[in-house]
C-alpha positions in Angstrom: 10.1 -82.9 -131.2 8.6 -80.1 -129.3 7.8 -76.5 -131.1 8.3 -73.5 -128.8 8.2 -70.1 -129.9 10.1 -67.4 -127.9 8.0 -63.9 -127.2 8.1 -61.2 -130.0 10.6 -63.3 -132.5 7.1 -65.5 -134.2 9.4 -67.7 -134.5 9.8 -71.5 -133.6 12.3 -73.4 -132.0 12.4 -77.1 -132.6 13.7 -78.6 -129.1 14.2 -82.7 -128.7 11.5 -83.2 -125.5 13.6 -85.6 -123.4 16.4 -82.9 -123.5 13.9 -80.4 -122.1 12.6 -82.6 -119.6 16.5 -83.3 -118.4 17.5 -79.6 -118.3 14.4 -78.8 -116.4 15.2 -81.4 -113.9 19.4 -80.7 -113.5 17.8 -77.2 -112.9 16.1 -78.0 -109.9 17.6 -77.7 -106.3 15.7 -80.9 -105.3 17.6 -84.1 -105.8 15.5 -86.4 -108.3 16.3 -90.3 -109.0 14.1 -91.9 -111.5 14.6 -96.4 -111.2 12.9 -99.0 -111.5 9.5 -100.1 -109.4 11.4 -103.7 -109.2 14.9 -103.9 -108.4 15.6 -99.8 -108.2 18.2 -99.9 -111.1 18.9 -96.1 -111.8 17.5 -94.7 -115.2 18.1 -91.1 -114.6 19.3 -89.0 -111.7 19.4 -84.9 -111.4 22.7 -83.0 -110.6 21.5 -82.1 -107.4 20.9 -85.6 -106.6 24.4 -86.9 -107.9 25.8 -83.8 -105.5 23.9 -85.5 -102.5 24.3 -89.1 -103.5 27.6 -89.9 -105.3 27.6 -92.9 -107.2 23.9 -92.6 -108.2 24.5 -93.0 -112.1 22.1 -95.2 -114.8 22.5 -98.5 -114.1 23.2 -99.0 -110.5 20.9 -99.9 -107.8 19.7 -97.1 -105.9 20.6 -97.9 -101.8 17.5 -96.8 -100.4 14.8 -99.0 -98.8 11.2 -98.6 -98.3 9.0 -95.0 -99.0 11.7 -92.7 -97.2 15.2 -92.1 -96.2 17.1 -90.3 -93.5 21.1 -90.6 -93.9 24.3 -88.8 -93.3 26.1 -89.1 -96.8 29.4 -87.2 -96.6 28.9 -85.3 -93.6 25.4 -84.1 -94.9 22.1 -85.0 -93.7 20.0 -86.2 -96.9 16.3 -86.8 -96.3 14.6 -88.9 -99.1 10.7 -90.1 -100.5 9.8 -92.5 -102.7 6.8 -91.7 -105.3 4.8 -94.2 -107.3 5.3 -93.0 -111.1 3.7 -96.2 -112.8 3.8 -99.8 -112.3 7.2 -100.1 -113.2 8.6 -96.9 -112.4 9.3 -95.1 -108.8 10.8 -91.4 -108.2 13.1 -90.6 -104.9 13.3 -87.2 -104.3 15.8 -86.1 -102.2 16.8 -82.9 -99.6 19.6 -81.3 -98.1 18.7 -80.7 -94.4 22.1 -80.5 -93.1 21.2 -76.5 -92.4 18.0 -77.3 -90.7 19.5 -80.9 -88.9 22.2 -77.7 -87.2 19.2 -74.9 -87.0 17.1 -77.7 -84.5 20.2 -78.9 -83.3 21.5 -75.0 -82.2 17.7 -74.3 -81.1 17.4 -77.3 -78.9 21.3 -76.5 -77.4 19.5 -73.2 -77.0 16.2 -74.6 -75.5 18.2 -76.8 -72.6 20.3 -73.6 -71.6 17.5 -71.5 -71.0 16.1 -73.9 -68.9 19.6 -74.5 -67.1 19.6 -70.6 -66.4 16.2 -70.5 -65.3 16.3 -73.4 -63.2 19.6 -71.6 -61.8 17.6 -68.6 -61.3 15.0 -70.1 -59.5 16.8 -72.4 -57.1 19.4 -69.1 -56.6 16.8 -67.0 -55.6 14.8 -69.1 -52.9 17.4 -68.4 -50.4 19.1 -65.6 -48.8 21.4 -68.1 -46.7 25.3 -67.8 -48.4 26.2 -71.2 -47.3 23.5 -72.5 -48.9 23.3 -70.1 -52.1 27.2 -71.4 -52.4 26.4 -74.9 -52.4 23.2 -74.5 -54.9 25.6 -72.4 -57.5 27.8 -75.7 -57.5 25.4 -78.5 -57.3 23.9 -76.7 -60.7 27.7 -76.5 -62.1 28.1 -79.9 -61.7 24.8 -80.8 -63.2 25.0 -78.3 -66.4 28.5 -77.3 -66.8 31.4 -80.0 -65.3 32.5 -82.5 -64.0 33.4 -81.3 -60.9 33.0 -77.6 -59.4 34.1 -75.6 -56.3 32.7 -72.9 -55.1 35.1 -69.9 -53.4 34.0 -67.1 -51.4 36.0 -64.3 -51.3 38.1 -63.8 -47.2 36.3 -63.1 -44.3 37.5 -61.2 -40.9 40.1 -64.5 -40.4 41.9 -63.8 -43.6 40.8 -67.1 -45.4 38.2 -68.0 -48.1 35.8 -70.5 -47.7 34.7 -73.4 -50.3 32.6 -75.2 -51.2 33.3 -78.7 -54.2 31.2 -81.2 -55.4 33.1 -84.1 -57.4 32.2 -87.5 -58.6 31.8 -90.2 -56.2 32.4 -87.7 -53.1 29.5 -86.2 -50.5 29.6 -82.3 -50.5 33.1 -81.2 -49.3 33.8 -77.6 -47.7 37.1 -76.2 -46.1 39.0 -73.1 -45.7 42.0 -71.4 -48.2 45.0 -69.0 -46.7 45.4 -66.4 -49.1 48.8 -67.6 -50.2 47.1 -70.6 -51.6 44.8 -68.9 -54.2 47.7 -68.0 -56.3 48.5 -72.0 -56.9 45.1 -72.4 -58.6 45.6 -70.8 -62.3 43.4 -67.6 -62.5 41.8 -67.8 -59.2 43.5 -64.7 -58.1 42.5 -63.1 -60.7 38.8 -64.0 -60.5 38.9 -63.5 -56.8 40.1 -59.6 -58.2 37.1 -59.4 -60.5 38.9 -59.6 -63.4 37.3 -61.2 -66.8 38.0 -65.1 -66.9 41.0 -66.7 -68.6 39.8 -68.7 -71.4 40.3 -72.2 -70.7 42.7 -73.2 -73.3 45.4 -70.7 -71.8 45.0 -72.5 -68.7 47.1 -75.6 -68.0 44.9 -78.7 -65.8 48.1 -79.9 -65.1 49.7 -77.3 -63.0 46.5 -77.5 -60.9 47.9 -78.3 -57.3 47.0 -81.8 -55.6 44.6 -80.6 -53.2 42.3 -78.3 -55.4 40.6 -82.1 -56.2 40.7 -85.6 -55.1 42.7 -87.8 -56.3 41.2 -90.2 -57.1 39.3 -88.8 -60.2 41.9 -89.0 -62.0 43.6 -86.5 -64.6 41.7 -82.8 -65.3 41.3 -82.6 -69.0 40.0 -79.1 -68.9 40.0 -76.2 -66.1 37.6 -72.9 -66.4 38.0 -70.3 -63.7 35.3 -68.0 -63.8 34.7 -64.6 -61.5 31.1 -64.8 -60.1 30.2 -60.8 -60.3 28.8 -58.7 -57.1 27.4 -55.8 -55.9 30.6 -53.4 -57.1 33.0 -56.5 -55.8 33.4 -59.9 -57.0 30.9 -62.0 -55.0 33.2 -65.4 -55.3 35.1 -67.6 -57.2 34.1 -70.5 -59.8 36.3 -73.3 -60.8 35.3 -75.9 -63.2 36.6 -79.2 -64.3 36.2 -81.7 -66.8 37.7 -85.1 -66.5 39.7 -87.3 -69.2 41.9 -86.5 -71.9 39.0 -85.4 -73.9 38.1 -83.2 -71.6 37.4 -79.4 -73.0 35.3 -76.5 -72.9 33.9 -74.7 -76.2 33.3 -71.2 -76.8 29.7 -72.1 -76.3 30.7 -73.4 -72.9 32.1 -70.6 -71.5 29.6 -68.1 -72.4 27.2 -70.2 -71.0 29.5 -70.5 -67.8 29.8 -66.5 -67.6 26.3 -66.0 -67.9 25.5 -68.6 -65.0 28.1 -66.6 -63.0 26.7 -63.9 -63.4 23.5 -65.2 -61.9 24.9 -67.1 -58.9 27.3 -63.9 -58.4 24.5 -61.9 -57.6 22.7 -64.2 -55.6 25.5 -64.9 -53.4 26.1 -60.8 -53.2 22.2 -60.3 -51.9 22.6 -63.5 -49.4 25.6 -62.0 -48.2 24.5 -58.2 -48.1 21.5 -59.6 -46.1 23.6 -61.6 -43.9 25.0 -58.2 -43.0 22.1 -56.5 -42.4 21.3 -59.7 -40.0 24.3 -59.5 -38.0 24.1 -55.8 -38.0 20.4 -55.8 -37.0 21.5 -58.6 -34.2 23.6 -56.0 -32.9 21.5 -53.4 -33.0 18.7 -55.7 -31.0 20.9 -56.5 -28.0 20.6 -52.6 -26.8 17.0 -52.7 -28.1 15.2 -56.1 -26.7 13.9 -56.0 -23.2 16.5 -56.4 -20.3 16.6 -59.3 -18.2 15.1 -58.8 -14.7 16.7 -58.7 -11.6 14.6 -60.3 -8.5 15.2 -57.8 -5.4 15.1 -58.7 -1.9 11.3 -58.4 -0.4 9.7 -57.8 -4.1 9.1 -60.1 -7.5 9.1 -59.0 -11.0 7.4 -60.4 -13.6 7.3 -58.9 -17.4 6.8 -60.2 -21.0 6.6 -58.1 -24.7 5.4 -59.0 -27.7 6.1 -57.3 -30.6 3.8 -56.7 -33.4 6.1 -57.8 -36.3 7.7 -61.0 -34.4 10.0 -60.9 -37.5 12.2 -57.5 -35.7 11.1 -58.6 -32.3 11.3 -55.1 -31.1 9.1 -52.4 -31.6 7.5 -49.1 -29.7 6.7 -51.0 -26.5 9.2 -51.4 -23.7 9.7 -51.7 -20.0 12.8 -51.3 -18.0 14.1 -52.0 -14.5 16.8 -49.9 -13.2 19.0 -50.8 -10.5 19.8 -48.3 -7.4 22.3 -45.5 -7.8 24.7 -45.5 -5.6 23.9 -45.3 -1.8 20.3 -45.7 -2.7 18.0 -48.1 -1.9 14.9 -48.1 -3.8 14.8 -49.7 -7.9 13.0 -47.6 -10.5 10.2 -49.5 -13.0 9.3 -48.0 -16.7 6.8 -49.0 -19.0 5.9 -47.3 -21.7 4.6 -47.2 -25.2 6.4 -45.0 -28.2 4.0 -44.0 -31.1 3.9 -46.5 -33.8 5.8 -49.7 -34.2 8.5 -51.2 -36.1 12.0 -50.1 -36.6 11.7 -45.9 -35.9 9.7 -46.8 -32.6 12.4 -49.1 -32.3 14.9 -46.2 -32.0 13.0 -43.8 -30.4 12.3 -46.5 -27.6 16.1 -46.9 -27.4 16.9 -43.7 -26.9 14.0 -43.4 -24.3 15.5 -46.0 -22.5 19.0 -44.4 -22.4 17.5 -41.1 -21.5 16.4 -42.6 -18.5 19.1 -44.5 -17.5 20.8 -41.4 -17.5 18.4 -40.0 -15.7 18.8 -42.7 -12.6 22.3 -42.1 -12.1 21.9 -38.6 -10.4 18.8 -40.1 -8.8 16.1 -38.3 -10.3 12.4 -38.4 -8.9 10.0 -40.2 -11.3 7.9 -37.5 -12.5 11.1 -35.3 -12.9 12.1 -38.1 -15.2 8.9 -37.7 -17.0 9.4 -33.9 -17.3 12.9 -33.8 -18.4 12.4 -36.8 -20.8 9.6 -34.2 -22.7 12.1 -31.6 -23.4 14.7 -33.7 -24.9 12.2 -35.4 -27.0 10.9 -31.7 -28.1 14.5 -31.0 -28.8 15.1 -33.8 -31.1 12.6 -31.8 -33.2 10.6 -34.7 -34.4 7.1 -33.7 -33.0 5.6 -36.0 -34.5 6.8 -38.6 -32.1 5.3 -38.9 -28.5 5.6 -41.4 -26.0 3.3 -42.4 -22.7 5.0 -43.3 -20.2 4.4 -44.8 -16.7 7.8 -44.8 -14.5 7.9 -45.8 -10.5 10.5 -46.1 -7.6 10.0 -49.2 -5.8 10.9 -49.8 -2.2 10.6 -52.0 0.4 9.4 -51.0 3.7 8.4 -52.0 6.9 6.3 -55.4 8.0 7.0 -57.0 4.2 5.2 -53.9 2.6 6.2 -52.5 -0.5 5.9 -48.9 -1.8 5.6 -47.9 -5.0 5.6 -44.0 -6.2 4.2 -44.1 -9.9 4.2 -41.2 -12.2 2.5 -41.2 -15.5 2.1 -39.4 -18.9 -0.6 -40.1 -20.9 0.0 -44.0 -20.1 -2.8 -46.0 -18.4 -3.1 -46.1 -14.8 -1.4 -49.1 -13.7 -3.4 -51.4 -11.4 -3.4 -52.8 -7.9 -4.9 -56.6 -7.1 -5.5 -56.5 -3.5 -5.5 -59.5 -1.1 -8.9 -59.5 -0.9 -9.4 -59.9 -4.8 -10.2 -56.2 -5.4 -9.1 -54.1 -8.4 -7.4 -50.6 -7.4 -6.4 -48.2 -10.0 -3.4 -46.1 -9.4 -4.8 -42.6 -9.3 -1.9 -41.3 -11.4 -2.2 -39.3 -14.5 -0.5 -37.0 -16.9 0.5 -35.3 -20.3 1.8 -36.9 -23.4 5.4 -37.1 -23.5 7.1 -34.9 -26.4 4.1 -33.1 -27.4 3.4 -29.7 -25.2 6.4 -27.6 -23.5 4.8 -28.2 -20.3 4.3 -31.1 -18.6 1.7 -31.7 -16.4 2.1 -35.1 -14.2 0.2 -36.2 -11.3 2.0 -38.8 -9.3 0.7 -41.1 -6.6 2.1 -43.7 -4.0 0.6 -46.9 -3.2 1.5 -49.4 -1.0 1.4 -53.5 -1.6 0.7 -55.7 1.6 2.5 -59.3 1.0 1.2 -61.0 -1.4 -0.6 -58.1 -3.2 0.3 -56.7 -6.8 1.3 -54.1 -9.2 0.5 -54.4 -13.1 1.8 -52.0 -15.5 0.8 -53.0 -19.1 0.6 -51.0 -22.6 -2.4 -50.4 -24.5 -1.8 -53.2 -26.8 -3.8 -55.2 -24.2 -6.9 -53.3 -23.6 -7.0 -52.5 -27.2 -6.3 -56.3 -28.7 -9.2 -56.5 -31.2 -10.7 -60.1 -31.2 -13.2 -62.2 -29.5 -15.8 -64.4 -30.8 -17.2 -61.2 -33.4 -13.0 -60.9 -34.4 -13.3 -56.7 -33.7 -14.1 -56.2 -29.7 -11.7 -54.7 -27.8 -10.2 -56.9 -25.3 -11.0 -53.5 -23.0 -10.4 -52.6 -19.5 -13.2 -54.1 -17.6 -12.4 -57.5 -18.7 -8.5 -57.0 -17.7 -10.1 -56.0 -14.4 -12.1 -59.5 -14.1 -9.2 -61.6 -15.3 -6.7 -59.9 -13.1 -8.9 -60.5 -9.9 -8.8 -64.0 -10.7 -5.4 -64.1 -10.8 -5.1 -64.0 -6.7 -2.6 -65.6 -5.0 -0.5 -66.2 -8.3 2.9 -65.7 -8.5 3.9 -62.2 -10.6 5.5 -64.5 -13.5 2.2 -66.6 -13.8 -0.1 -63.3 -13.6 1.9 -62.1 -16.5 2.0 -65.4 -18.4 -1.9 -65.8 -18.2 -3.0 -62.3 -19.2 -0.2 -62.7 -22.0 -2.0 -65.8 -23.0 -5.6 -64.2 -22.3 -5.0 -62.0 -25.0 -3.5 -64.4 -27.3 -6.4 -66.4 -27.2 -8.5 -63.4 -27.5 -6.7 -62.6 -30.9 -7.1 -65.6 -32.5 -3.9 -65.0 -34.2 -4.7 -62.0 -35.8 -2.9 -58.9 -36.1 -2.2 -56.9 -32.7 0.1 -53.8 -31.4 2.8 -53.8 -29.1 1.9 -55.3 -25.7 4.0 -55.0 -22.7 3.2 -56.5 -19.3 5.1 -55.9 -16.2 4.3 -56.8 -12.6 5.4 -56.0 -9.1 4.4 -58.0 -6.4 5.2 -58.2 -2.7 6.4 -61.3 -1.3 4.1 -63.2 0.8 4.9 -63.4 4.1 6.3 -67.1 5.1 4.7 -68.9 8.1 5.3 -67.7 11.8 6.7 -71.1 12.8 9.4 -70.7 10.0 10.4 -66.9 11.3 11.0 -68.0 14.9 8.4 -67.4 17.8 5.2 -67.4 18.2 2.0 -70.0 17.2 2.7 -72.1 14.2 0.0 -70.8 12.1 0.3 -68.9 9.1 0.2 -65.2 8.4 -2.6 -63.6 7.6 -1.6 -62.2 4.8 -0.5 -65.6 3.3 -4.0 -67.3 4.5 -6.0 -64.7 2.5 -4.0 -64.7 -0.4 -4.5 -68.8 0.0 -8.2 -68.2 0.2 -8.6 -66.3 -2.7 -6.1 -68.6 -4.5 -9.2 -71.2 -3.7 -11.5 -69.1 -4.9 -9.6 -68.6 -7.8 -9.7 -72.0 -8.8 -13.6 -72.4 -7.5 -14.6 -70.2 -10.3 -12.0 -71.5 -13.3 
């Protein structure tokens, strides 16, 4: 027996111990089985571990086996350890983990679709190429979310949406739909619309028509047609699949579907916004890049432009060739160099270009170009732009002489190489372009014997920081040297050889604008080959030939 006394009666209570002992023990949530160290036969088990274990009454075997248990016992997971009481005597306690077997369960589910979506967001976001955005969205459906999975962008300027599917047992597939076609495919109009997706039990796998899969994968147990959101319009189409009678989608699915949607809806809208931009851009660039030269009778040009952001490939250098007017005979030359780069020098060297275009179809002189060029850029009313300019009419004239009338403003003097490997500069000068009312332009006419040349460049050469210290100036005197030993070379490999000059002089580092163009006089061709007269060469081709050796003597 076993006294107790409860507080403030001073009384005592005369309770049988075992009976204690067994309340205490049906009172606890734990499950506890008291048996035998030998054979396990049951002497005493709680309530809570009848509740867990039915069947577990004095005088049975317990069913357990070695120091702990993990079971399923009527749909519950029951964890179990066996304690040493005496030498004849062992205790199992026993635990309900069904909650905590579904908490890891629901956290792990959890764990695998956060790293589904960030995977998705990772592989979504390395490219801005649709095509291949669109095929990424349903190699990851396929490898998270289906069976099977097509992809369907919305109609383009032909009137018909594009897909994409992935299936079992079948390479990548991709084709086109007509718009009366979509409304076969239950819900696909409706995504297509931007609508919220039909849940996929309201949607019947068998009134999906033949050609949405192959057949042979046999029956669709399950169809999910999910919207994949844009940028204020649906970006696309998502249609899922599971195979088999069994097939199905959960709630859980589908959330998990919409969420992904979401993510490879926007991805596909900023591929395809900058696929705009692209084409757009590509448009823009045709009236931007330099035009492709024309090769007059008696005279060769030669140009190249390299853009300091190769990315744009245009930028505030340019150069331009116009043809002549009607009735005339001479061809106008411009090089020039608008204030910055990127895409505003870009503009402002379009509309430079058209100004003068303009300009040459009433036959303007070259410094009137120049002067009437200034105002309209002073009535555009950004001041803050300027441009220098070097513009020339070229001619040819008598005896395989060329003539040249340059006119500059605040451009550098374009340069003469002379048959006897001499350096001229063009004595040409004048004001900034766009900046003062009044412009003040000094032009100046030179003549090319055959075989002699004309270089207009941009001061993105002279200026090309680089060289063995990485910060000279490639500067004017060294132009000067390397263009005197470019005698007797045609005009395109003058131009390609500076270009290269200076590319080397750079050492890939970061440059400005550069524009090169060159006008050079043919040489004249051998008297024995223009009728009459000893068959020796001209002298004008034997002197360029002799500095061409002397060229190479010194390379």
């Amino acid at each position: 027996m076993t006294a107790l006394t409860p507080a403030g009666t001073g009384e005592s209570l005369q309770i049988p111990a075992p009976v204690l002992i067994r309340a205490a023990l049906d009172a606890a949530a734990e499950g506890v089985v008291l048996c035998t160290a030998a054979d396990g036969i049951v002497l005493f088990a709680n309530a809570a571990a009848r509740d867990l274990v039915p069947g577990l009454t004095p005088g049975r075997a317990v069913t357990f086996t070695g120091d702990s248990v993990r079971a399923t016992i009527g749909g519950r997971q029951v964890y179990g350890m066996r304690r040493r009481l005496d030498d004849g005597h062992d205790a199992w306690f026993l635990r309900d983990h069904t909650e905590e077997t579904q908490h890891a369960a629901a956290l792990e589910v959890e764990r695998s679709r956060a790293a589904f979506l960030a995977e998705a967001g990772q592989r979504l976001s390395a490219s801005l190429h649709v095509r291949r955005c669109a095929r990424t969205t349903a190699e990851l459906a396929v490898a998270h979310l289906a069976d099977a999975a097509i992809v369907v962008l919305p109609a383009g300027t032909g009137g018909q949406c594009s897909w994409i599917r992935l299936s079992p047992g079948h390479a990548p597939e991709e084709g086109t739909l007509a718009a009366r076609m979509l409304t076969e495919v239950p819900g696909l109009s409706e995504a297509l619309d931007g609508f919220p997706p039909i849940p996929s039990r309201w949607l019947d796998p068998g009134q999906t028509p033949g050609w949405l899969f192959p057949a042979d994968l046999g029956p669709v147990g399950a169809l999910l047609v999910t919207p994949l959101p844009g940028n204020a319009e649906t970006a696309g189409a998502l249609i899922l699949a599971r195979l088999g009678p069994q097939g199905a989608f959960d709630p859980g699915d589908e959330l998990l579907a919409r969420v992904f949607a979401a993510r490879a809806g926007a991805a596909l809208a900023a591929a395809m916004l900058y696929q705009e931009q692209v084409d757009t851009t590509a448009v823009l660039q045709a009236d931007l890049l330099p035009p492709e030269l024309p090769q007059p009778d008696g005279f060769e040009l030669a140009a190249s432009y390299q853009a300091a952001r190769d990315s744009l490939g245009v930028g505030g250098d340019f150069y331009d060739v116009l043809g002549p007017p009607p009735g005339g005979s001479d061809t106008v030359i411009a090089l020039g160099d608008v204030c910055g780069t990127g895409p505003e020098a870009a503009v402002l060297t379009g509309k430079v270009r058209q100004t003068l275009r303009a300009l040459r179809l009433v036959d303007v002189a070259p410094e009137s170009m120049l002067t009437v060029l200034n105002q309209a850029l002073l009535q555009s009313g950004r001041r803050s732009r300027f441009v220098t300019l070097v513009v020339g009419s070229v001619q040819r004239v008598e005896h395989g002489r060329v003539r040249l009338r340059l006119a500059s403003g605040g451009h550098p003097p374009p340069l003469v190489l002379r048959t006897d490997g001499t350096v001229d500069v063009v004595p040409t000068r004048g004001t900034l372009i766009g900046v003062l009312p009044d412009t003040l332009v000094t032009p100046a006419t030179v003549e090319l014997s055959p075989g002699e040349l004309c270089l207009l460049y941009s001061d993105g050469l002279t200026e090309a920081r680089g060289g063995p210290g990485g910060d000279e100036q490639f500067g004017e005197e060294r132009l000067h040297r390397h263009l005197a030993g470019c005698l007797g070379m045609p005009g395109a490999v003058v131009v390609e050889r500076l270009r290269q000059l200076v590319s080397d002089w750079l050492h890939g580092g970061p440059s400005d604008d550069i524009a090169i163009m060159a006008v050079r006089a043919h040489t004249r061709p051998p008297l024995s080959l223009r009728g009459g007269g000893a068959p020796n060469a001209s002298p004008y081709l034997v002197a360029a030939r002799r500095g061409d050796r002397r060229s190479r003597a010194r390379s």
